[in-house]
C-alpha positions in Angstrom: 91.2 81.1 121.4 90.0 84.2 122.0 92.2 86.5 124.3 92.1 85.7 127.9 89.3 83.1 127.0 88.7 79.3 126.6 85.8 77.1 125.5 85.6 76.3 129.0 85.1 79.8 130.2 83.1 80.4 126.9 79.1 82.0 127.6 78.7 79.2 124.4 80.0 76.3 125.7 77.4 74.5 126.2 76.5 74.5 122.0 79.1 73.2 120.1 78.3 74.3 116.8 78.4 78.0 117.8 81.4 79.6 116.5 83.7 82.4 118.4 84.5 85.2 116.0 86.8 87.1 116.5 87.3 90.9 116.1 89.5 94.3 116.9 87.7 95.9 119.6 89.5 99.4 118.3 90.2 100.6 114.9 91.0 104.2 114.3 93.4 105.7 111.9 94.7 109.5 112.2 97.4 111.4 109.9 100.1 113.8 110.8 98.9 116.6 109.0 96.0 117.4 106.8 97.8 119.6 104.5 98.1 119.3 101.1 101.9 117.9 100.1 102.9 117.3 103.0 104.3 114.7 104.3 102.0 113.0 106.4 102.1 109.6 108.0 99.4 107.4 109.1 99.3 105.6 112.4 96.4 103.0 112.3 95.8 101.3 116.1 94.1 97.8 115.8 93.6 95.7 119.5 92.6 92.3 118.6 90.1 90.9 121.7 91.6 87.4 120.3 95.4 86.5 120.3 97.4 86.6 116.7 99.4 83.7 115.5 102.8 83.9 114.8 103.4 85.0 111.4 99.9 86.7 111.2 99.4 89.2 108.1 96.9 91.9 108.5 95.5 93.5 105.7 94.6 97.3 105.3 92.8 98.1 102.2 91.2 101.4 101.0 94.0 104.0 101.1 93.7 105.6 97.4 94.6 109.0 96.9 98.3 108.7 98.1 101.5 110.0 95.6 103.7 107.2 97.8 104.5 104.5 95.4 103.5 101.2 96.0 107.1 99.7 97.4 107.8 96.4 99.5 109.7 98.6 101.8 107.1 101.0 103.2 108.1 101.4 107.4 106.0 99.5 109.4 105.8 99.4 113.4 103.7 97.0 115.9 103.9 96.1 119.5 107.6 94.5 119.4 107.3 94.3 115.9 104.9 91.1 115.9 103.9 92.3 112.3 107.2 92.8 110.6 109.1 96.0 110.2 107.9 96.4 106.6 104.8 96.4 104.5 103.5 97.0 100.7 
């Protein structure tokens, strides 16, 4: 179901076969700082226009160029911490 919508209140309701796809209606990323060796931490917003299931995982590829090791235990925060409080 996409957020605050049913198939009832769907514009597509009338043809089954169409499928609802869902999306983030905002994506942006910004950093702390753009100086060089610095420490600098990333805040990425995502609003999904559809609602996440429980134990949802959302995946954010394309970071390269980073000295932070790859670690299990890399801080993580989300709206009441729906995603977990940790990421890789």
């Amino acid at each position: 179901m996409l957020r605050g919508r049913t198939l009832a209140t769907s514009p597509n309701q009338a043809d089954p076969l169409t499928v609802e796809v869902a999306s983030f209606s905002l994506k942006s990323i910004r950093q702390s700082t753009p100086v060089s060796g610095a420490t600098n931490t990333l805040t990425v917003s995502l609003t999904a226009d559809f609602d996440l299931a429980a134990g949802s995982k959302v995946t954010i590829t394309g970071l390269t160029g980073s000295q932070t090791a790859d670690s299990a235990s890399l801080t993580v925060s989300s709206t009441s911490d729906l995603l977990g409080t940790s990421g890789t």
